[in-house]
N, C-alpha and C positions, 0 to 999 in steps of 0.2 A: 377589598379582599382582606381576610384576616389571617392572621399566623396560621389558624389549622389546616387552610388551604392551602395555603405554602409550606409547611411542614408532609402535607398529603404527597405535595406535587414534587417535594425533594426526595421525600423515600420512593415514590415510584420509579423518578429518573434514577435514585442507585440502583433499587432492583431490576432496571434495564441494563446500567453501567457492568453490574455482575454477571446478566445471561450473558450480555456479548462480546465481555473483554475486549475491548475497540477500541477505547478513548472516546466515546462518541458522545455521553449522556451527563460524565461527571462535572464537565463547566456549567451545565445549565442546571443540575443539582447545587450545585456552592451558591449559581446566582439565585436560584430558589430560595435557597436558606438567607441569605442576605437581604434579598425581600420582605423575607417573615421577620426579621429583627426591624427592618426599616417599617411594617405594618402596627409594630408595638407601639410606634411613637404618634400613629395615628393620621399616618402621612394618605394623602386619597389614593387609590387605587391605580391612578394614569402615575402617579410620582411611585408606586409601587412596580408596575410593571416597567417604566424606564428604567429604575434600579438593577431590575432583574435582567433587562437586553444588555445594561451597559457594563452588568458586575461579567455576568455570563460571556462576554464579548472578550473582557480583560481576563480574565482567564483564559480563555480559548488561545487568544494572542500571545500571551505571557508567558505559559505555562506547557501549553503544549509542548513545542518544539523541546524542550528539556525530556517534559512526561515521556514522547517516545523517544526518544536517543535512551533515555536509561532504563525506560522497561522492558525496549523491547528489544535490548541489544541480545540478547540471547537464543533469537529465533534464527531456526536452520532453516538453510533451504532444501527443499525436499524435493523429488519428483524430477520433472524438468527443469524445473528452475535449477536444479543444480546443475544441470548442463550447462550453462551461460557461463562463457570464457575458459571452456577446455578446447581441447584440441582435438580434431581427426581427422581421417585421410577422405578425399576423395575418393567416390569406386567407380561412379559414374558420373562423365562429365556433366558440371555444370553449368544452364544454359536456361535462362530464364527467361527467353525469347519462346522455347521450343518448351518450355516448363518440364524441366528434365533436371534429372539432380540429385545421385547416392550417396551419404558419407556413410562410413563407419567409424562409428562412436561408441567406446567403451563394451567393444563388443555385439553392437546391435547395428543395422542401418536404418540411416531415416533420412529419409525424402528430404531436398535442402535448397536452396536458393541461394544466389548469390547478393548480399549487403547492395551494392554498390553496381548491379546487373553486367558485370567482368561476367566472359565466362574463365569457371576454374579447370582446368584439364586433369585428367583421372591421376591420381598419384600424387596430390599436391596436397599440404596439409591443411590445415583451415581452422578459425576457431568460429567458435558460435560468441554470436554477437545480440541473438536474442529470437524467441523460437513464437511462431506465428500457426498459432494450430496444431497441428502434426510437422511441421518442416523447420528445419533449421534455416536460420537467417547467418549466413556466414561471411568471413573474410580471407582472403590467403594469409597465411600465420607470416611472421615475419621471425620468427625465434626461429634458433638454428638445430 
C-alpha cells in the first residue's frame, strides 16, 4: 500500500471523526497517517498494516480516556437524564410484585419501581437511581 492510500483512508476517517463527534474515528485516522510515513520507507504492506492496528490501538488506549474527561466535560444532561438523583414523593404505593407505582416528580408523575423491590408506601420520599423506559427506578431517600 502507498502513502496516497493512506493519506485517502486518513482523510476519510477525519471526515467521519467530524459528522460524528464521538471520539470514534480519530485513533485510526493518526494510525492511518503513520502508516503512510512508515509506507515512505518502503516497508511491505503486512508491516504497513501492523503499524496501523498497533499505532491506532496506542492511541485508543493512551489517549482516550484524557480526550473524553476534557472534551466532553461540558455536556448537560438533558431530558430524563436529568432526573437521575433528585428527589420525590410517592403518590402511589410502590409495589413491584403487583407492578404499581406513582411518584411525583418535579411536578409531573411517572410510573416508578422500587430499586431493591421494598415496597414504598404513599408519602415517602424517594430518589431516582436510574429510569428504565418510562418508570422511575427508585429508593427511599435517606436525606432529611
Amino acid at each position: 500500500m502507498g502513502l496516497t492510500i493512506w493519506l485517502i483512508i486518513t482523510v476519510i476517517l477525519i471526515v467521519v471523526e467530524i459528522i460524528t463527534l464521538g471520539l470514534t474515528s480519530i485513533w485510526f485516522a493518526g494510525g492511518a497517517f503513520v502508516a503512510g510515513l512508515i509506507s515512505l520507507t518502503g516497508a511491505h504492506w503486512l508491516v504497513q498494516l501492523l503499524v496501523f492496528a498497533v499505532v491506532s490501538t496506542l492511541l485508543f488506549v493512551f489517549t482516550r480516556p484524557f480526550a473524553a474527561k476534557h472534551l466532553m466535560k461540558n455536556v448537560e444532561k438533558t431530558n430524563v437524564d436529568s432526573l437521575i438523583g433528585k428527589e420525590g414523593i410517592v403518590k402511589q404505593e410502590i409495589n413491584n410484585l403487583e407492578a404499581q407505582g406513582v411518584v411525583k416528580l418535579s411536578g409531573m408523575e411517572w410510573s416508578a419501581r422500587s430499586a431493591d423491590d421494598s415496597k414504598i408506601a404513599a408519602g415517602e420520599k424517594v430518589l431516582v437511581q436510574s429510569i428504565d423506559g418510562v418508570k422511575l427506578i427508585v429508593t427511599k431517600s435517606t436525606q432529611a
